[in-house]
C-alpha positions in Angstrom: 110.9 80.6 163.4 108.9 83.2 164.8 106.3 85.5 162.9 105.8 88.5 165.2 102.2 90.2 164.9 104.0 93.3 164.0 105.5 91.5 160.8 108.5 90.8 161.9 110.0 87.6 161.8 112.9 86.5 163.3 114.5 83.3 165.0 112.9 82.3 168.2 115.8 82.8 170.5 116.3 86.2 168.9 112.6 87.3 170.0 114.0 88.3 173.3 116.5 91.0 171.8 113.5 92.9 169.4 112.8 96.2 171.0 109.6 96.1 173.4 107.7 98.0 170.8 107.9 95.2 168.7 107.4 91.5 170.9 103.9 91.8 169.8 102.7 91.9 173.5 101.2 95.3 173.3 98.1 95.3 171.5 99.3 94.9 168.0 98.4 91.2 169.1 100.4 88.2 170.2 103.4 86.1 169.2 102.7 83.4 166.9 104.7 80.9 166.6 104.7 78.7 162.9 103.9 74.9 163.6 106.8 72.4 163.3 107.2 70.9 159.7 107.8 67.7 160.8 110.3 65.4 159.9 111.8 67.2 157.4 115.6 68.5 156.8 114.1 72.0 157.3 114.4 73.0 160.2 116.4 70.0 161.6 119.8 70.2 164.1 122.7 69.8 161.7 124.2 67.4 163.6 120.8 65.2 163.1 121.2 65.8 159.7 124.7 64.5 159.2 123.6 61.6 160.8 120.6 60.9 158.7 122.9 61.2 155.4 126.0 59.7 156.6 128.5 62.6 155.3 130.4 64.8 156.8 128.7 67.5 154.8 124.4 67.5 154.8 123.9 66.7 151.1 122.0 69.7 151.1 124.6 72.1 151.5 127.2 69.8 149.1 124.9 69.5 146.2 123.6 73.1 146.1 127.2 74.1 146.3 128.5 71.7 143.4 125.6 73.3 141.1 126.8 76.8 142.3 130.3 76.1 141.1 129.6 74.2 138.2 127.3 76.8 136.2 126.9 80.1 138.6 129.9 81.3 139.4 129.8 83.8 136.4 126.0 85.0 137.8 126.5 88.1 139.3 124.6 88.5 143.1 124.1 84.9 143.0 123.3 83.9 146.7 121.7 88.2 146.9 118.9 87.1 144.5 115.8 85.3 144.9 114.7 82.2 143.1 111.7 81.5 141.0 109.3 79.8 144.1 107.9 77.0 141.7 111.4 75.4 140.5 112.2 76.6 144.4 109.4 73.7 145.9 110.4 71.2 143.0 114.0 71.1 144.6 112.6 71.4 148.4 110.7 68.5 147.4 113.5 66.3 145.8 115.5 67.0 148.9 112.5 65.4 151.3 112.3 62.5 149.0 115.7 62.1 150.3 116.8 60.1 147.2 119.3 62.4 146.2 121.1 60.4 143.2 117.8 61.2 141.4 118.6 64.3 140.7 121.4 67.2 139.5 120.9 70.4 140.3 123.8 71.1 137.9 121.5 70.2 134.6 120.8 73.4 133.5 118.0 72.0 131.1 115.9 70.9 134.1 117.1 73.4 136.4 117.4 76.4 134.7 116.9 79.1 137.0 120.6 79.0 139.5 119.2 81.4 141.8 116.7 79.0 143.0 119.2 76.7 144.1 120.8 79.1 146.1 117.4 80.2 147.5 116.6 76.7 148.4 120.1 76.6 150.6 119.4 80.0 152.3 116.6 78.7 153.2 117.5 75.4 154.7 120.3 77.7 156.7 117.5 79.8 157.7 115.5 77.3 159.2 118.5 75.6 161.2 117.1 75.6 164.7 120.9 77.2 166.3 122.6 78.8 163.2 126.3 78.3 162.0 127.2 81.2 164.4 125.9 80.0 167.4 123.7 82.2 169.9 126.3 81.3 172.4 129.6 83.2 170.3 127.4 86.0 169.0 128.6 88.6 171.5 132.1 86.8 170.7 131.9 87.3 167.0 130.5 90.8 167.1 133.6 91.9 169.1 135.9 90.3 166.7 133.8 92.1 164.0 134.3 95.2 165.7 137.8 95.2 166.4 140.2 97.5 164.3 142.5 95.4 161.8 146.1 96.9 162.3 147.6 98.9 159.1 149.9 97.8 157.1 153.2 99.6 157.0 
């Protein structure tokens, strides 16, 4: 992830497609890059990631799901709103632990607030070094996007 000196911040491959106005090379400053986490699931190849938890599925993405379904699904703009940050880094941090049978994110007495759940899975898809739609199929999945759906007679 990129932080722009203009404020921007944006994926690092998508740097190259911000207008010149905004790369930060005039002198609003330079481009600052944020450090690498480490060895964490943030920020990690999925593929890596499926390997480290033997699934088919990152645990991640299954777990936050499961809570979703099991007590959210009546929470209007669910994945639109933002999570408190506190309960946010609690479940960031169960996630690095990596022991995930230590916790459910589906008790709503210790994890009361749904929309951080959902903030903690946007943010691991954030982070994803190539996202679920690839930089490669962009230009194929905007056409698609953009194409007219026939009418129905």
């Amino acid at each position: 992830m990129l932080i722009i000196a203009c404020g921007t911040c944006c994926h690092s491959k998508c740097a190259e497609k911000l207008p010149r106005s905004c790369t930060g090379t005039k002198a609003s400053g330079p481009i600052i890059e944020e450090p690498p986490a480490g060895p964490s699931m943030f920020g990690r190849e999925l593929s890596e990631q499926v390997i480290a938890d033997n699934a088919a599925v990152p645990v991640i993405i299954t777990k936050c799901i499961y809570a979703v379904e099991a007590v959210g699904m009546e929470y209007e703009g669910i994945y639109r709103k933002t999570g408190g940050s506190s309960q946010s880094k609690q479940i960031t941090q169960l996630f690095e632990k990596g022991d995930y049978d230590a916790f459910d994110l589906s008790d709503t007495e210790i994890y009361n607030d749904i929309s951080s759940v959902t903030s903690v899975l946007k943010n691991y898809f954030r982070q994803l070094p190539n996202p679920l739609t690839t930089h490669a199929l962009h230009e194929s999945f905007v056409t698609a996007a953009c194409k007219s759906t026939p009418s129905r007679a």
